[in-house]
N, C-alpha and C positions, 0 to 999 in steps of 0.2 A: 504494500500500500504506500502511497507517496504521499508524503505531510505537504500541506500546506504552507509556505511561506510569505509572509505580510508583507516582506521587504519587496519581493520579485512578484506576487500576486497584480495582476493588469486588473484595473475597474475603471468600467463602462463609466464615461464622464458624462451620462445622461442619467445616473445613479441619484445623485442630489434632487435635479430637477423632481425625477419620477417620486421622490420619499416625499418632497411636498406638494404636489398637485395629487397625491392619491390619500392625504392626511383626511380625516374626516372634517367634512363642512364646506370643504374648498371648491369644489367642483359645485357644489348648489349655492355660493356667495359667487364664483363668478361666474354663474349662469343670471343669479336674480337681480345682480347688478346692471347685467348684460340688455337682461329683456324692459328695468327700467329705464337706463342711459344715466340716468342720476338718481340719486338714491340716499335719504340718511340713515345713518347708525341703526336710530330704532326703527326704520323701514325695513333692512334687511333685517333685523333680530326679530322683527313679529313676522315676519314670512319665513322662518326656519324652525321649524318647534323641535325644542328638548336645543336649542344651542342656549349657552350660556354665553352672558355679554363678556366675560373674559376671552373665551373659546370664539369668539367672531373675534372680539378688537385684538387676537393675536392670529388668524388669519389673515384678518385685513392690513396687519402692520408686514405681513410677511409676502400678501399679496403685492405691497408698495413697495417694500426692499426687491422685490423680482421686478418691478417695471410693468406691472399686468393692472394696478390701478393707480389713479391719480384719486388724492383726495383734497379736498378744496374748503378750507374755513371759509366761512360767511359771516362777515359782520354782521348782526343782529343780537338782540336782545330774548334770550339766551343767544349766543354764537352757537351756530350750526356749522355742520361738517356734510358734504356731500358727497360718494363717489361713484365716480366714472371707471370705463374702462381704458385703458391707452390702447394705442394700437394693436400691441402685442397682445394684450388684454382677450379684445377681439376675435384676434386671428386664433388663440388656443380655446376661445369659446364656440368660435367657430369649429375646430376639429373637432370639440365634445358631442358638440349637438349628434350625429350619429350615434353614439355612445348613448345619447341619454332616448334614443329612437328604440336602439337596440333594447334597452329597458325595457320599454314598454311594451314591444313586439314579447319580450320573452315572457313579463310578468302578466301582460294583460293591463296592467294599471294605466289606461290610457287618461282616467279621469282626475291625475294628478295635476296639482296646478302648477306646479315647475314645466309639469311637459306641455299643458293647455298654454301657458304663456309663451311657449316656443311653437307654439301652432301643430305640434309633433300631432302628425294621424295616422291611424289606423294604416298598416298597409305598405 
């Protein structure tokens, strides 16, 4: 049997990416951002049930460190925060959308509102 060695081991430098875009929560924050265009804090935390406001504000902070959202303070009284998606944002929401197709095809659950707000049908 041949041991493993850390020093000489090659890893896929798409490793990183993939441990945070497959973290739970991430894929349905940047889908529900997606399909609003703008969106605040407590927008997307009442459109995710069972997330915790910890567990979104450190996806979101982790979405902004990757380049996938812009977030935008708002002067007002309270200050509000808004976010977008950036380009990049986009284009890997865009790849999902199959993915969250294939869901539905598999589970049957077409009358989900992540999928209804992506227009995903039958078929």
């Amino acid at each position: 049997m041949v041991k493993s060695n850390k020093a000489t081991k090659q890893i896929c430098p798409l490793v990183d990416t993939i441990n945070v875009i497959s973290r739970k929560w991430f894929l349905l924050t940047l889908n529900i951002i997606g399909v609003e265009e703008k969106i605040g804090f407590n927008g997307i935390l009442n459109r995710i049930d069972g997330i915790s406001p910890k567990a979104l504000s450190d996806v979101l902070k982790q979405m902004e460190s990757m380049g996938l959202v812009k977030k935008v303070i708002i002067n007002s009284s309270p200050p509000r925060v808004e976010y977008s998606l950036t380009t990049e944002g986009k284009r890997l929401r865009k790849a999902v959308i199959p993915l969250l197709k294939w869901a539905a095809d598999y589970t049957g659950h077409y009358d989900c509102p992540i999928l209804n707000s992506n227009k995903v049908s039958k078929g």
